[in-house]
C-alpha positions in Angstrom: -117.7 0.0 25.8 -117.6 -1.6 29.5 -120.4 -0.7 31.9 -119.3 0.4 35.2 -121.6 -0.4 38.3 -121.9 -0.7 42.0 -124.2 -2.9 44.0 -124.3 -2.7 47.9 -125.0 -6.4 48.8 -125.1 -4.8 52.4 -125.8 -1.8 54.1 -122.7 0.0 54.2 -120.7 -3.5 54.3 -120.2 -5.1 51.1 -120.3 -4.0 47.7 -119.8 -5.6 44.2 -117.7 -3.6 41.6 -119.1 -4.2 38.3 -116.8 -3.8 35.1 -118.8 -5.7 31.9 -116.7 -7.4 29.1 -118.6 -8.7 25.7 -119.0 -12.0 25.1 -117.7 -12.5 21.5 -115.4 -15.9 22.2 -112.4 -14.1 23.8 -113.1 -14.8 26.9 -111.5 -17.9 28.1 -114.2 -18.1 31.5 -116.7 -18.9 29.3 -117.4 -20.9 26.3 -116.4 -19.8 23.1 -119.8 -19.7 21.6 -121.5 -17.5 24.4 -122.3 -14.3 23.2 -123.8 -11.1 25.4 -122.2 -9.9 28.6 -120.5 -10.3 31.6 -119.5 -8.4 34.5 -115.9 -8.7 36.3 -117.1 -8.7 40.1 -114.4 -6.9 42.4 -115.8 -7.4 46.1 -115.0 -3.9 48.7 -116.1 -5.2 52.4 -116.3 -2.0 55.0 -116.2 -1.6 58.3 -115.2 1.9 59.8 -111.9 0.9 60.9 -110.8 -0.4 57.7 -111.8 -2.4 54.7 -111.2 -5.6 52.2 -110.7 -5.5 48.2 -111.3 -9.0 46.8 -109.7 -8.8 43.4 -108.6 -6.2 41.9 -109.8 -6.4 38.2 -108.3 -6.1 34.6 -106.1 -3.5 34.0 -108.4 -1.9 31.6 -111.1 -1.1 34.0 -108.3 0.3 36.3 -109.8 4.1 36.0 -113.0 2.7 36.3 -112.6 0.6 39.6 -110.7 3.2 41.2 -112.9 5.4 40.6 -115.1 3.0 42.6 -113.3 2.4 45.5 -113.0 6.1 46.0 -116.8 7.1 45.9 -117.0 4.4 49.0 -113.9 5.0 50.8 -111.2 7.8 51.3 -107.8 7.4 50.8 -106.9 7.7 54.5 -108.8 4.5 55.3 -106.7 1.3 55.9 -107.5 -0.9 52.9 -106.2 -4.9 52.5 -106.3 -6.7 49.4 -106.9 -10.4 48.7 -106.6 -11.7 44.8 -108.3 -14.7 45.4 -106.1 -15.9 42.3 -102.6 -15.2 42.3 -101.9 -16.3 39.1 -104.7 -14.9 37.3 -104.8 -11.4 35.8 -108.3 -10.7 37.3 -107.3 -10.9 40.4 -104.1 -9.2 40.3 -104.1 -6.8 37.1 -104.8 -3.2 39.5 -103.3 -3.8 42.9 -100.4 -1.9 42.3 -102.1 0.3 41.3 -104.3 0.8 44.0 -101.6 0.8 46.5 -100.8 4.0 44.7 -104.2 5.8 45.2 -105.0 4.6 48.4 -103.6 3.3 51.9 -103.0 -0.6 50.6 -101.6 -1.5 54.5 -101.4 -5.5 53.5 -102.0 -7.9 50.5 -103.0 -11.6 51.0 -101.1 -13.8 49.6 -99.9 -18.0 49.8 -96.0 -16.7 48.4 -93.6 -14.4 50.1 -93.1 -11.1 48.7 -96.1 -10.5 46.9 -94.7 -7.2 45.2 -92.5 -9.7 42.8 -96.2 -11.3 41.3 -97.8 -8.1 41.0 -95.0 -6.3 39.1 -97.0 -4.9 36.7 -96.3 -1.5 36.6 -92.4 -1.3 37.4 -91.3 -1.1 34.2 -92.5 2.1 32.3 -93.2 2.3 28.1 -89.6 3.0 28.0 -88.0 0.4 30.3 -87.2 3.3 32.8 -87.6 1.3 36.5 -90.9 3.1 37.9 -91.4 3.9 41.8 -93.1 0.9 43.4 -95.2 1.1 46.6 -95.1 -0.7 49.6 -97.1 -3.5 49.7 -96.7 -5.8 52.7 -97.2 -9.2 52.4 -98.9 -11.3 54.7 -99.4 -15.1 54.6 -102.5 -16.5 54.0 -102.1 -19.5 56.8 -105.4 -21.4 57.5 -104.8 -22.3 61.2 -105.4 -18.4 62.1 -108.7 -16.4 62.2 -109.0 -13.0 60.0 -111.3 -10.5 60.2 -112.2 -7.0 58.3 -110.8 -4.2 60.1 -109.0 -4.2 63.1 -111.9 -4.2 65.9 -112.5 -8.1 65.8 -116.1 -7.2 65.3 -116.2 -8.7 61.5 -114.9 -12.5 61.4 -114.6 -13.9 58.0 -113.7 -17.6 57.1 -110.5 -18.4 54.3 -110.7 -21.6 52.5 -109.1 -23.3 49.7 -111.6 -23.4 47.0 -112.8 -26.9 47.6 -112.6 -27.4 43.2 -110.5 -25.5 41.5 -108.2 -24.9 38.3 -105.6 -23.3 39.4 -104.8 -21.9 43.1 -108.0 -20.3 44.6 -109.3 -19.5 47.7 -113.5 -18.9 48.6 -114.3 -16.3 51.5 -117.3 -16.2 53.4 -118.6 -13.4 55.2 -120.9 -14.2 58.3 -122.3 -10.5 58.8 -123.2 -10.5 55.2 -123.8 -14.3 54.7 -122.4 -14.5 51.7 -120.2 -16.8 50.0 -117.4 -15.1 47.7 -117.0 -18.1 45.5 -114.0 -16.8 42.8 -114.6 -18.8 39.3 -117.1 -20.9 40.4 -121.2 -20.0 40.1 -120.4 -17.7 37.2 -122.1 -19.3 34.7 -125.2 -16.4 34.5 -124.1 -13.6 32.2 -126.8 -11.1 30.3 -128.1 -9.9 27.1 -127.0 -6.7 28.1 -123.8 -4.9 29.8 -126.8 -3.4 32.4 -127.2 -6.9 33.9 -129.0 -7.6 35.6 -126.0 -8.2 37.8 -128.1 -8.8 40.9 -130.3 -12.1 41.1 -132.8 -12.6 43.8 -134.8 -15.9 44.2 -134.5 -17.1 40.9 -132.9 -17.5 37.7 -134.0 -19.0 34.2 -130.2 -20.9 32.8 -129.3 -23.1 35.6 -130.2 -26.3 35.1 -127.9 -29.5 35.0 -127.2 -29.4 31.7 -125.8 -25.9 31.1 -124.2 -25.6 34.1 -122.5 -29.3 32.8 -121.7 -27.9 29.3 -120.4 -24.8 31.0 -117.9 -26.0 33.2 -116.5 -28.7 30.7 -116.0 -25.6 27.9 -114.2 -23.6 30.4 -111.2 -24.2 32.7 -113.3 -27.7 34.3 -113.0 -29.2 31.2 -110.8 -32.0 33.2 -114.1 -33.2 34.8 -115.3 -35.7 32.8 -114.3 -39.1 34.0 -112.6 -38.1 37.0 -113.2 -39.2 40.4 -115.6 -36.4 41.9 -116.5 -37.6 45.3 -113.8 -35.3 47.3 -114.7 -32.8 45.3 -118.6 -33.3 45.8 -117.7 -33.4 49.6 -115.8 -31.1 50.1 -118.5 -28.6 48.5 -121.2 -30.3 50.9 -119.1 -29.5 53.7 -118.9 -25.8 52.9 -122.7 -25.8 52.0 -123.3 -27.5 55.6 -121.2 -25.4 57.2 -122.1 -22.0 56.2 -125.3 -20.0 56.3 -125.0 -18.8 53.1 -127.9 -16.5 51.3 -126.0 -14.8 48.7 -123.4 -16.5 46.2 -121.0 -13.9 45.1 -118.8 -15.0 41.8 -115.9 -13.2 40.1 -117.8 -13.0 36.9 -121.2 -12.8 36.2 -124.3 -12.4 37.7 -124.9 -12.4 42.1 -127.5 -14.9 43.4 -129.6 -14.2 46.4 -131.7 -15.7 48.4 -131.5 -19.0 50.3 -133.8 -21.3 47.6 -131.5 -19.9 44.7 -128.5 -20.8 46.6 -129.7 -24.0 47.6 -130.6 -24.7 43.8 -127.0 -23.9 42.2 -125.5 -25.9 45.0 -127.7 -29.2 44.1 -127.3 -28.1 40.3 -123.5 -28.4 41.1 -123.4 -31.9 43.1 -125.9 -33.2 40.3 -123.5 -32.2 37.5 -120.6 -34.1 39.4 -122.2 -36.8 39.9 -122.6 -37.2 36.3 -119.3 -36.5 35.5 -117.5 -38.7 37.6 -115.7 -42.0 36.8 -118.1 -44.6 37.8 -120.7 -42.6 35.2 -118.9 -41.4 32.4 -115.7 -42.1 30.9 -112.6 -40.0 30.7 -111.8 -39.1 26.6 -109.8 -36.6 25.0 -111.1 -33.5 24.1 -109.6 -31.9 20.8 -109.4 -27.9 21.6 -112.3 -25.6 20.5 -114.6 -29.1 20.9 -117.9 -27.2 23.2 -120.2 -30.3 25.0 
């Protein structure tokens, strides 16, 4: 059974739409051999003029996370929606969905008509073609500022996930100060589907090691023996560039507070550094091998 939460990060800004899976090997964003729970994070950031949906979560929480979006907003208010991974089901398994049960007036996207990567539900059980909502498209394109709402009053900042799998962007959100970082920083899951799912100031698993054995039995299993040092800077940058006190992930447990942001960021750089090519050599890794 999944655990459905919400946790406001902000006062009546930003909140974090908790869905929990089990850990029992399945699932692939973390290592076979972790066992307990995880929550699927869906982010909703408010202002009164409108509001932001970061993700959109599996299909099989879709009652459930609707559900959530309704006991914050109503369906009249103007809602945009940014999978931070296109191509990852996630992201984009309830957005056409939502754009049924609510006033969807835009969804991110790096393609052109986003409608043809969401088409989910367009087919019905019986291959009858199913009514499918609007959903305008509009172009992610990093030369131009965006904002929640339409009062100019809430800037947030798109970037390209600076280390990534697969095409992923990070947001950060400078009322909130906090970093939306997609797959990245999800490594803290729970005994229990309760959670915590909300971390402040410290945390007991993160140390070099695990975080190192975490990402190379996951989708950063290319790490090893690579050259790191864009990847190390370009994470730098976006630590020195943003004042960031809460560290929001797509999976897992939320981190606050500035020392336990600053300590996943130096776990992170220390773990790269010890992965890349002038430390360790590259080597093939058979499938199902956990280091």
């Amino acid at each position: 059974m999944s655990h459905h939460t919400i946790t406001e990060l902000a006062n009546g800004k930003v909140y974090a739409l908790h869905n929990t899976l089990p850990l029992d090997g399945r699932v692939s964003a973390y290592p076979a051999s972790t066992r307990g729970h995880t929550a699927s994070n869906c982010y909703l950031l408010c202002e009164d003029d409108g509001a932001l949906l970061l993700d959109t979560g599996y299909a099989a929480h879709e009652n459930a996370i609707i559900e959530q979006i309704s006991s914050i907003i109503d369906t009249h208010t103007p809602l945009s929606i940014y999978p931070l991974r296109m191509n990852e089901f996630m992201s984009v398994g309830n957005a056409m969905a939502i754009a049924k049960h609510f006033n969807v007036v835009e969804c991110y996207s790096s393609v052109p008509d986003v409608v043809t990567w969401l088409e989910f539900e367009t087919i019905d059980t019986n291959g009858k073609k199913m009514d499918t909502p609007d959903l305008p498209t509009t172009i992610f394109d990093p030369s131009k500022s965006y904002q929640v709402g339409k009062n100019g009053h809430r800037p947030i900042n798109i970037m390209n996930a600076p280390i990534r799998l697969i095409s992923t962007k990070w947001i950060y959100d400078e009322s909130s100060k906090t970093l939306f970082s997609s797959d990245m920083f999800s490594h803290v899951s729970q005994d229990s589907p309760e959670g915590p799912w909300l971390i402040e100031n410290d945390d007991t698993v993160t140390t070099s090691s695990f975080v190192r054995s975490f990402l190379l039995n996951t989708r950063y299993w290319w790490l090893e023996g690579v050259d790191t040092t864009s990847l190390r800077k370009g994470i730098t940058d976006i630590f020195d560039r943003f004042d960031i006190e809460t560290i929001a992930p797509g999976y897992g447990s939320i981190l606050r507070g500035r020392a336990l942001v600053e300590h996943h960021f130096s776990v992170l750089d220390d773990v790269l550094r010890s992965l890349d090519r002038s430390a360790v050599e590259a080597r093939y890794i058979p499938r199902g091998m956990e280091r």
